[in-house]
Phi, psi and omega in degrees: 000327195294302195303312183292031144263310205291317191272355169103007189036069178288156182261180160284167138305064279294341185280327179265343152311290183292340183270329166309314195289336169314285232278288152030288214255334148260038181282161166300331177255015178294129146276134156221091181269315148279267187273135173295137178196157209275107149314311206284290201251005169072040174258163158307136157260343173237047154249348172274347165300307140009283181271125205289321180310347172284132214237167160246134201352293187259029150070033178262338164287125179269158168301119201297143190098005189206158197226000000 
């Protein structure tokens, strides 16, 4: 959270947003106990899909701008 401040808090794209929360809703580690949220690192997802400075725990997500 410290860099996504420190960096002006940039956001994804609406288009890279949504495809996280895609790859997201079938990982193996998703909890949804209230709110769905990442078993590895106990973040929310969709305020850390959200955020662009964020990478995910098991490297499934790619960087935006890059495949």
């Amino acid at each position: 959270m410290t860099e996504f401040v420190k960096q002006g808090a940039p956001v994804v794209s609406p288009e890279e947003y949504k495809e996280r929360l895609e790859i997201c809703s079938g990982c193996e580690y998703k909890e949804e106990i209230r709110l769905p949220k990442c078993g590895k690192c106990g973040c929310y997802l969709a305020i850390k899909a959200r955020m662009k400075t964020t990478n995910c725990p098991i490297n499934k997500w790619k960087t935006e701008g890059k495949k």
